[in-house]
PADOFI-192626 format. One record per residue (C-alpha): residue number from 1; chain; x, y, z. Coordinates in nm, 3 decimals, decimal comma. Layout:
BEGIN
REC  num  chaine        u        v        w
REC  NUM       A        X        Y        Z
...
This chain:
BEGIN
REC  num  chaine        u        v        w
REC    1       A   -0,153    3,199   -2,624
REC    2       A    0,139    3,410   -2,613
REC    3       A    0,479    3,401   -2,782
REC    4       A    0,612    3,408   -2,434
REC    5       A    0,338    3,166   -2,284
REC    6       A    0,397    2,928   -2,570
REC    7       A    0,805    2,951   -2,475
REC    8       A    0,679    2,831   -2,121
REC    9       A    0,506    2,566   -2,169
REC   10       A    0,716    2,462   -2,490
REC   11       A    1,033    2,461   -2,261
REC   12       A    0,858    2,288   -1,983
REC   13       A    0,716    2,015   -2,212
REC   14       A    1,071    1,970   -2,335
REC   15       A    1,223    1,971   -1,947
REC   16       A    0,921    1,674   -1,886
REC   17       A    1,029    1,465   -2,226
REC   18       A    1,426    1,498   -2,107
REC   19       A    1,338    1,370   -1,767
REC   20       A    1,135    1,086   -1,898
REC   21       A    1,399    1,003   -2,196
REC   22       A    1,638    1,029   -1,866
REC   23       A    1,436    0,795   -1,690
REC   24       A    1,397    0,547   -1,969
REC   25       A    1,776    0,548   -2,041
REC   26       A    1,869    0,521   -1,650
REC   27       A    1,627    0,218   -1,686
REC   28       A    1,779    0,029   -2,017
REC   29       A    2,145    0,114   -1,862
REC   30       A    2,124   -0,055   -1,572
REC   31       A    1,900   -0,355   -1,774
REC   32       A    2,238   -0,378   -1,973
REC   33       A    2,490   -0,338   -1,726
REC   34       A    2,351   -0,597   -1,460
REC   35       A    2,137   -0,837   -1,763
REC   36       A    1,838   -0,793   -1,510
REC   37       A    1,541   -0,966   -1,642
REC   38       A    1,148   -0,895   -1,590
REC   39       A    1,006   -1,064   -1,307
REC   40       A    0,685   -1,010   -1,368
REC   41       A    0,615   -1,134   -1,757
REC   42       A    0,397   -1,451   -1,569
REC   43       A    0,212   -1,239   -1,338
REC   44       A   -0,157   -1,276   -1,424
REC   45       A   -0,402   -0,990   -1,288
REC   46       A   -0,702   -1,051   -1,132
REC   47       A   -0,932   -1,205   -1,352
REC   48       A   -1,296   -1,118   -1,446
REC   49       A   -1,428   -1,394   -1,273
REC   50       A   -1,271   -1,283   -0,953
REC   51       A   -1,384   -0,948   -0,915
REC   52       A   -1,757   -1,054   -0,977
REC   53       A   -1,695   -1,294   -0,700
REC   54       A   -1,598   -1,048   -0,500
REC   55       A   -1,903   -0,876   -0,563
REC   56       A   -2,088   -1,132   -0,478
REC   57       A   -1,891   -1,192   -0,162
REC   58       A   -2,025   -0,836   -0,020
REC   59       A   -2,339   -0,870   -0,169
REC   60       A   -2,388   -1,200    0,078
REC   61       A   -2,264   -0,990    0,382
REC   62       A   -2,486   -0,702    0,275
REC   63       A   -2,773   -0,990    0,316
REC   64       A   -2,659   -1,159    0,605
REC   65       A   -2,596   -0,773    0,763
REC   66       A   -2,949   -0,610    0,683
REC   67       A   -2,754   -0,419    0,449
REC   68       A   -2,958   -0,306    0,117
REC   69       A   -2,678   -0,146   -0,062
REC   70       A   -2,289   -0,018   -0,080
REC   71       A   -2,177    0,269   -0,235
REC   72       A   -1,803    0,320   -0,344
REC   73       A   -1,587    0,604   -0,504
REC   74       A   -1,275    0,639   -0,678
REC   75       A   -0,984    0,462   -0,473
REC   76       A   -0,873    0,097   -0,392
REC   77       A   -1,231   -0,031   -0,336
REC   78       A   -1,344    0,030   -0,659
REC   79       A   -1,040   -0,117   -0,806
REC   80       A   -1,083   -0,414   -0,577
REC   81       A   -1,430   -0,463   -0,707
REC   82       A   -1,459   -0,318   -1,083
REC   83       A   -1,060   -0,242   -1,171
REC   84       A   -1,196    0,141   -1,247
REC   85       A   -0,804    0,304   -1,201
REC   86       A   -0,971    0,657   -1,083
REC   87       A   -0,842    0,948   -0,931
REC   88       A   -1,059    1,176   -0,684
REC   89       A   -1,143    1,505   -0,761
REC   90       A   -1,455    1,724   -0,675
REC   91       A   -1,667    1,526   -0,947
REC   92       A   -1,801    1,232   -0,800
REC   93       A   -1,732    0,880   -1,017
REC   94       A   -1,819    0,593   -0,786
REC   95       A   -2,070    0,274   -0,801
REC   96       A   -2,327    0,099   -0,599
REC   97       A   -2,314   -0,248   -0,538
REC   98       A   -2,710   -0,341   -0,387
REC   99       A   -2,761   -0,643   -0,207
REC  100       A   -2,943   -0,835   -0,490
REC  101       A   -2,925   -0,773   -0,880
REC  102       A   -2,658   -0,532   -1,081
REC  103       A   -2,361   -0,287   -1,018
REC  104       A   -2,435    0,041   -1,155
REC  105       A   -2,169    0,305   -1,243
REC  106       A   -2,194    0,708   -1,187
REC  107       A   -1,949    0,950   -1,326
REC  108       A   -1,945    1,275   -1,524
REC  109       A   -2,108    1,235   -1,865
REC  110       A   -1,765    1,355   -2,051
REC  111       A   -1,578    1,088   -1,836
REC  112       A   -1,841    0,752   -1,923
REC  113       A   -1,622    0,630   -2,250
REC  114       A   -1,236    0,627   -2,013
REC  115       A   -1,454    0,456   -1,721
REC  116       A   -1,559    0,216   -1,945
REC  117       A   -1,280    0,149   -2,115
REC  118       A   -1,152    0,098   -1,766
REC  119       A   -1,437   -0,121   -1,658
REC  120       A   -1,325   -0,472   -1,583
REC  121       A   -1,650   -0,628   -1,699
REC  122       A   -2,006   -0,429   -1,850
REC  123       A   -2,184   -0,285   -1,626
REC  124       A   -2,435    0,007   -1,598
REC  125       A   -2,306    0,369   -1,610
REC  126       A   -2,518    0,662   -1,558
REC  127       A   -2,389    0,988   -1,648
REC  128       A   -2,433    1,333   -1,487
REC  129       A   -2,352    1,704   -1,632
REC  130       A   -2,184    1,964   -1,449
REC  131       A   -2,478    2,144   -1,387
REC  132       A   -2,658    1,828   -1,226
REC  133       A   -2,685    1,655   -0,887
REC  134       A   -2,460    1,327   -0,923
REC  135       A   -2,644    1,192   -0,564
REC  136       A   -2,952    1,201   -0,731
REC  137       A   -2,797    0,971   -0,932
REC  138       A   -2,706    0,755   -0,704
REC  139       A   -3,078    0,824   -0,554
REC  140       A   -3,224    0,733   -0,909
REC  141       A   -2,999    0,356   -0,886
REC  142       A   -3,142    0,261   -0,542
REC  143       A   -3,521    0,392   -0,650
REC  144       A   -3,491    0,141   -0,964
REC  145       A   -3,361   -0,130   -0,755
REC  146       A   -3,636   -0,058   -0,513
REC  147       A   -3,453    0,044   -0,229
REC  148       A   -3,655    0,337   -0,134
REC  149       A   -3,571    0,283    0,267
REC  150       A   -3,324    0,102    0,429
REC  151       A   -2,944    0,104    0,478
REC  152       A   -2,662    0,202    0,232
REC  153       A   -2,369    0,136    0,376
REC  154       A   -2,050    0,387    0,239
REC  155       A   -1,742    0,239    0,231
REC  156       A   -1,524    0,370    0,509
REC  157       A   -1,283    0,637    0,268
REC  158       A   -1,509    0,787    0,113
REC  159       A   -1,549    1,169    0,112
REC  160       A   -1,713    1,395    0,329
REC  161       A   -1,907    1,590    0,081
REC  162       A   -2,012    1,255   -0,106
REC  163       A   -2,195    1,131    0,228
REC  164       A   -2,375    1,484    0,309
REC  165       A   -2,481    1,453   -0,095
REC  166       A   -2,633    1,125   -0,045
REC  167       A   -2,788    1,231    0,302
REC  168       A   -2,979    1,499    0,084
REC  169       A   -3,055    1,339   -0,186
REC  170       A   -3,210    0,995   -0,015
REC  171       A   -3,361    1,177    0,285
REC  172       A   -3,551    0,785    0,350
REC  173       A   -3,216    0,617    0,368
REC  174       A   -3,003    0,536    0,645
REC  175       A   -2,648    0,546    0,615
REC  176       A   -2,413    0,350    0,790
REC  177       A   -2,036    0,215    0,761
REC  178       A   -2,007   -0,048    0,553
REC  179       A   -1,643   -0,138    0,679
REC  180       A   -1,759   -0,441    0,751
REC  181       A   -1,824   -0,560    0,400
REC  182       A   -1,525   -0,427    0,251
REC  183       A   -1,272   -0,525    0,535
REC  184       A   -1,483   -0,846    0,493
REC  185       A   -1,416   -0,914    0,135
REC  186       A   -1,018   -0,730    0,081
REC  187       A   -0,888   -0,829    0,444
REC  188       A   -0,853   -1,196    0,328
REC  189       A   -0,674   -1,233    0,029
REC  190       A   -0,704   -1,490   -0,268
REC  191       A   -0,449   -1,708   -0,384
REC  192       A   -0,408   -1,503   -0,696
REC  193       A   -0,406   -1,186   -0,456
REC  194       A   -0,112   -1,397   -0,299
REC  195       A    0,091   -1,469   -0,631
REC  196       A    0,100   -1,123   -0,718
REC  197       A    0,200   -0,992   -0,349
REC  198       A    0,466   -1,227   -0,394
REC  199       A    0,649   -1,151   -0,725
REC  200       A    0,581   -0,786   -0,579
REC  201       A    0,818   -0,847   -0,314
REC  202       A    1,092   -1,056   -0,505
REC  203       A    1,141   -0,743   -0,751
REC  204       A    1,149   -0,494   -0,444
REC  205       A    1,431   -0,746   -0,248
REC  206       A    1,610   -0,805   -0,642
REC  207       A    1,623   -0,426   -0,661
REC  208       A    1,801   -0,377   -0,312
REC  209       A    2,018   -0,629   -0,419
REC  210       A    2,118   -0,438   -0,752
REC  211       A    2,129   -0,100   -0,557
REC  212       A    2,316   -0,230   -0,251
REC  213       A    2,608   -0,285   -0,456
REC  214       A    2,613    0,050   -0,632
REC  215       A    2,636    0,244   -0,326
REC  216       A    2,917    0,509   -0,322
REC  217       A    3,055    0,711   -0,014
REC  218       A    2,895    1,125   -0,086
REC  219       A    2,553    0,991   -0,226
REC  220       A    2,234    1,224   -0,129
REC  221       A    1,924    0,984   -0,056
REC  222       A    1,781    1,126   -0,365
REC  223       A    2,057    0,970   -0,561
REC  224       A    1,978    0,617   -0,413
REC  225       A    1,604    0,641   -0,422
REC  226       A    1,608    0,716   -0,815
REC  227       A    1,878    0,456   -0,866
REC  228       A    1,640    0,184   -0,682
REC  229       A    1,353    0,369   -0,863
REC  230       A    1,481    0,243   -1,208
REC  231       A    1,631   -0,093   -1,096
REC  232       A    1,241   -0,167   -1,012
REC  233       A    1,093   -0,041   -1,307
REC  234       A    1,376   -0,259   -1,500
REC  235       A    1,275   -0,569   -1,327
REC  236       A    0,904   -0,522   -1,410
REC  237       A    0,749   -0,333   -1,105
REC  238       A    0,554   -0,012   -1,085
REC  239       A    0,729    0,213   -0,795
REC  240       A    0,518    0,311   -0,519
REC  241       A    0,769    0,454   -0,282
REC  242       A    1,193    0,484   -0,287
REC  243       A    1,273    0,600    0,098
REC  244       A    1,617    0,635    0,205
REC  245       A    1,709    0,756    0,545
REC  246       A    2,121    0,796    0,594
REC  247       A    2,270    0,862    0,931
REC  248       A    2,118    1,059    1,197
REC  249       A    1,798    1,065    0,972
REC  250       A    1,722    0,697    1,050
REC  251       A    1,636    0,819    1,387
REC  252       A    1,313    0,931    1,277
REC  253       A    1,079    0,673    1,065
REC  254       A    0,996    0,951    0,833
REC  255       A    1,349    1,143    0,828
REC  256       A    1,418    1,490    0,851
REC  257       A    1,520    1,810    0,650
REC  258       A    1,854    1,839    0,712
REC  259       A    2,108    1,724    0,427
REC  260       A    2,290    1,371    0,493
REC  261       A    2,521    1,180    0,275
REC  262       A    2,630    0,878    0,275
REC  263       A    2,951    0,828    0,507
REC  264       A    3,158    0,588    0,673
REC  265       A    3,058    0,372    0,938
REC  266       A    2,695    0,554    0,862
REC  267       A    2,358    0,414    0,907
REC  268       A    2,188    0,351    0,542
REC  269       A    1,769    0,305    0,621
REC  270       A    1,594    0,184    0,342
REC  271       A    1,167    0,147    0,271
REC  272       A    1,070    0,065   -0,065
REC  273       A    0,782   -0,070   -0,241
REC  274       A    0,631   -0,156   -0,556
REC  275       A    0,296   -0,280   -0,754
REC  276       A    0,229   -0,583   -0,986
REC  277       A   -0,102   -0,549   -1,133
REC  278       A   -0,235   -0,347   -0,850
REC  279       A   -0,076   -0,546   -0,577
REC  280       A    0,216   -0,403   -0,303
REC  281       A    0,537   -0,440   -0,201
REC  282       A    0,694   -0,312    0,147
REC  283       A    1,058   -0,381    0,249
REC  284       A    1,304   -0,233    0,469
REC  285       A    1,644   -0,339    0,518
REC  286       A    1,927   -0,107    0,736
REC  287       A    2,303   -0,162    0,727
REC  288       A    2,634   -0,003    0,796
REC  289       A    2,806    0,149    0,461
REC  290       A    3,162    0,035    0,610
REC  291       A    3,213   -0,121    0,982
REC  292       A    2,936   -0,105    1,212
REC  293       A    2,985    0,013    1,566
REC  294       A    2,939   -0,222    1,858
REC  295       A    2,582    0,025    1,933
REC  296       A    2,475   -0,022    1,551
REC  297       A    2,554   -0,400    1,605
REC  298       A    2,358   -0,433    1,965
REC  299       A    2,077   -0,242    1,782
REC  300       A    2,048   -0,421    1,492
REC  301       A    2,078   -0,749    1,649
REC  302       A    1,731   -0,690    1,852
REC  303       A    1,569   -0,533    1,632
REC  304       A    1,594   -0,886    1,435
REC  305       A    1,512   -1,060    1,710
REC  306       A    1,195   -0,856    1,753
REC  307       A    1,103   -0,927    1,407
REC  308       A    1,162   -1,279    1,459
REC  309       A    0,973   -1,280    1,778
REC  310       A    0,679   -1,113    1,590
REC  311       A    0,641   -1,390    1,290
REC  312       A    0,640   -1,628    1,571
REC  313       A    0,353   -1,461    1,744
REC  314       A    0,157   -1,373    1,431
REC  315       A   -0,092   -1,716    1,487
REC  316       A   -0,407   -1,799    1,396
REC  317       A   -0,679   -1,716    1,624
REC  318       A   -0,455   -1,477    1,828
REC  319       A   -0,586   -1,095    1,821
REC  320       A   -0,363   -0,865    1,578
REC  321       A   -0,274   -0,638    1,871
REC  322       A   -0,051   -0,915    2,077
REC  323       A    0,184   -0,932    1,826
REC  324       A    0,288   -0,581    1,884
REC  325       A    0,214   -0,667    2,249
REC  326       A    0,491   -0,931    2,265
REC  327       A    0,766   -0,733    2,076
REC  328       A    0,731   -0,438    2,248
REC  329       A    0,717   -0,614    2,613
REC  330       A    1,078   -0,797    2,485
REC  331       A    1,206   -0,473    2,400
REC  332       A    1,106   -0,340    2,714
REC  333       A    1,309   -0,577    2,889
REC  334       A    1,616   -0,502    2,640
REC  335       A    1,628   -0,131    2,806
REC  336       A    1,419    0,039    2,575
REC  337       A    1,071    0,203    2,552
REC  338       A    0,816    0,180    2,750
REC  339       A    0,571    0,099    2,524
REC  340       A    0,618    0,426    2,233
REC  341       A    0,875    0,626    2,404
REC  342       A    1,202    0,652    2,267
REC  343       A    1,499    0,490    2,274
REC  344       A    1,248    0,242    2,131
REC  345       A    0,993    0,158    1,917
REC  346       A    0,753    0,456    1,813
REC  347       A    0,518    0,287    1,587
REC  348       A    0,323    0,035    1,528
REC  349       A    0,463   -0,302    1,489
REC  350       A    0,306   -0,357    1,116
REC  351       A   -0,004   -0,254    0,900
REC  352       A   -0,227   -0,493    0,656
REC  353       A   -0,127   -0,466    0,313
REC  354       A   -0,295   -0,543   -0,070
REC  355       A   -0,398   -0,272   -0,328
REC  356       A   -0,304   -0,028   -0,062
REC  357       A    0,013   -0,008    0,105
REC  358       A   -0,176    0,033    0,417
REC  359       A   -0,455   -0,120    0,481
REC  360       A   -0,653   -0,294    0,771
REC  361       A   -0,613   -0,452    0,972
REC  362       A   -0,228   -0,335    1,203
REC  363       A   -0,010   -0,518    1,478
REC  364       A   -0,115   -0,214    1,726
REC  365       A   -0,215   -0,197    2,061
REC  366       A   -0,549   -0,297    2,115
REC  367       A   -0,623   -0,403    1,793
REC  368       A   -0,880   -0,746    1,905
REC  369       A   -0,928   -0,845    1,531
REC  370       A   -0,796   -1,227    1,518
REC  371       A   -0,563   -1,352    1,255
REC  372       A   -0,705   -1,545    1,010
REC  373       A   -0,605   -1,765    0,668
REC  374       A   -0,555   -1,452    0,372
REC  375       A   -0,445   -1,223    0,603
REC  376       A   -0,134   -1,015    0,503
REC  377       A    0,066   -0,778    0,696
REC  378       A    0,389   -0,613    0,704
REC  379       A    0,575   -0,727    1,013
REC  380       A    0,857   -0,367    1,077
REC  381       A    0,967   -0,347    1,422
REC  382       A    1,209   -0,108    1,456
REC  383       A    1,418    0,095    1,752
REC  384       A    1,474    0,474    1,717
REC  385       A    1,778    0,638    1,913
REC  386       A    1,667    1,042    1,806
REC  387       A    1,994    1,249    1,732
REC  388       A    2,179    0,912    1,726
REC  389       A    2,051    0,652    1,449
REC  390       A    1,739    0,415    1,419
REC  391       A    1,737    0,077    1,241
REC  392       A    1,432   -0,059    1,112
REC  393       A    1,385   -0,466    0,943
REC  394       A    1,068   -0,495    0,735
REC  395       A    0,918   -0,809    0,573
REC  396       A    0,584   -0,882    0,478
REC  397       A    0,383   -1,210    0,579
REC  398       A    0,070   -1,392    0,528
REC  399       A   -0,102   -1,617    0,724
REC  400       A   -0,151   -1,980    0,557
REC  401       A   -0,352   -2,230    0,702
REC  402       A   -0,063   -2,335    0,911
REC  403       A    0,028   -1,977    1,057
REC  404       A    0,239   -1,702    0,912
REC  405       A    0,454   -1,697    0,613
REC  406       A    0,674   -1,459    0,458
REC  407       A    0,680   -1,312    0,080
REC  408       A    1,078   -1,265    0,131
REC  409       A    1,351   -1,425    0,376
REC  410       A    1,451   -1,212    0,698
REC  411       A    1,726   -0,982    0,651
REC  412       A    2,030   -1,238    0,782
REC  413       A    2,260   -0,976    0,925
REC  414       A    2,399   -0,589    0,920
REC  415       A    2,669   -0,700    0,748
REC  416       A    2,487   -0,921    0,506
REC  417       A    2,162   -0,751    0,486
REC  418       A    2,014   -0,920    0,189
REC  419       A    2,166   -1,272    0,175
């Protein structure tokens, strides 16, 4: 390396340690100045025990489905199942789970000692090198487990290039989506699954209430999203996502370029979330930095009563699509939509939620899936005004055995939003 390579990367490797020192001081500063405490020193992670019965969970659908095996690759279903952290790349790590009998790993033969040292419990790896055929691997698991024919089902994000592989490599076997299994197993969620969700959401809504306070007319969104960045990592969370939408911006769900700052009488959108051992947040809250407007008011005031309309719909046995059915027919009748258009609501009424931040199943039209015990969702109606202002209220529920329940208490009003 060069003397003026080695300046590069020395200067950008001292740029990286100032930003993280930043980070870590933003973090102990606002510990100190607000005494908050870690939420999340009694959270327990998912347990050994739990994942293998989760395995055996899919391996009994796999049975009951004529299924003989499912394959998985780095993401959220292999944490569900294994807690292998992995990112995708080109090189294939992944696993198959067959029907009867043991897990077996694949991954790169220079990557086997960090997958197993990820690894919630021992299990089989095989290894590949670059100049070898990782399917073949996956070929050589289902040959030993004697599934020479039959139907390997591939879990419904995997890769395009990892299914033609397999197609190649295990010319007798049929592939097929094995969404069913997975949705089957994560869509209902365990009581530990639920503890976790839930101190999740407490540090997200403790955050907001730190940040709320520490608001100041001329912010940038930037300014507020790393301020309730560090509040969460001070509490104990992992941030997933800081969004802040200001004025005119809260229009559209996902903002827009154009600079805004925080101002009086203007709109402040926020949607944050954060992980506990694996395990999401997703809040929004909107409010008025100063005195709403009579609009902002009238806005804001169905909005929450779409939200509340929503948890009330949000029953067992009744098909996940009605509940954004119901809202949106109410706010039809308030003046807005039809159904997506704006003034109204554009999106979706909620998503399912767990490892992922979005997950299946959603409140959507025509979505016939029925609620069901374990169930969690986010429940986000929301009305969008474009080159006005949008407000949006998001809390996340479960459904008990008595019907829904929220992680965190409805947002009470615009000029109280978080109690």
């Amino acid at each position: 390396m060069n003397k003026r390579s080695f300046l590069k990367y020395a200067s950008l490797f001292s740029a990286s340690s100032l930003a993280l020192n930043t980070s870590l001081k933003a973090q102990n500063d606002i510990k100190a100045e607000v005494n908050l405490k870690i939420l999340t020193a009694g959270a327990k992670p998912i347990s050994v025990s739990e994942r293998k019965e989760r395995i055996q969970k899919a391996q009994q659908l796999m049975q009951n489905q004529n299924v003989d095996a499912l394959l998985l690759e780095a993401g959220s279903a292999l944490i569900y199942f294994t807690g292998v952290k992995w990112r995708r790349s080109e090189r294939f790590t992944g696993a198959v789970i067959p029907k009867e009998g043991e897990i077996a790993f694949v991954t790169p033969y220079f990557e086997e000692p960090s997958v197993r040292e990820s690894l919630a419990f021992e299990a089989e790896v095989r290894t590949w090198h670059e100049h070898e055929n990782p399917f073949k691997v996956v070929a050589d698991i289902l040959n030993d487990r004697k599934i020479t024919t039959g139907r390997l089902a591939i879990e419904e994000t995997i890769r395009h290039f990892i299914v033609d592989g397999i197609e190649q490599a295990s010319k007798n076997i049929t592939l097929i989506s094995g969404k069913s299994i997975t949705r089957g197993c994560r869509m209902y969620k365990s009581r530990n699954e639920l503890d976790l969700m839930q101190v999740a959401n407490k540090v997200t809504l403790e955050a907001y209430r730190y940040i709320y306070k520490n608001i100041e007319l001329g912010m940038r969104p930037q300014d507020i999203a790393t301020m309730m960045s560090h509040a969460t990592e001070a509490l104990g969370g992992v941030t997933q996502f800081s969004g802040v939408l200001l004025n005119e911006a809260s229009a559209y769900p996902h903002g827009t370029k154009q600079p805004q700052t925080v101002k009086e009488n203007g709109i402040i959108l926020m949607d944050c979330g954060c992980s506990v051992h694996d395990y999401e947040s997703d809040i929004s809250r909107t409010w008025v930095f100063g005195e709403p407007t009579k609009k902002q008011r009238q806005v804001w005031k169905t909005v929450k009563q779409g939200q509340e309309l929503a948890l009330e719909t949000a029953q067992i046995g009744n098909p996940a699509g009605k509940v954004d059915d119901v809202v949106r027919a109410f706010y039809a009748k308030e003046g807005y939509g039809p159904d997506y258009q704006t003034p109204g609501l554009s999106h979706r009424l909620g998503h399912g939620i767990g490892i992922d931040g979005h997950e299946p199943v959603n409140f959507v039209k025509g979505e016939t899936t029925k609620l069901a015990p374990g169930m969690c969702f986010s429940n986000e109606p929301g009305i969008y005004l474009f080159g006005e202002f949008g407000v949006r209220l998001e809390d996340c529920l479960y459904i008990s055995e008595n019907g829904p329940r929220l992680f965190t208490q409805l947002s009470p009003s615009i000029d109280d939003p978080f109690g």
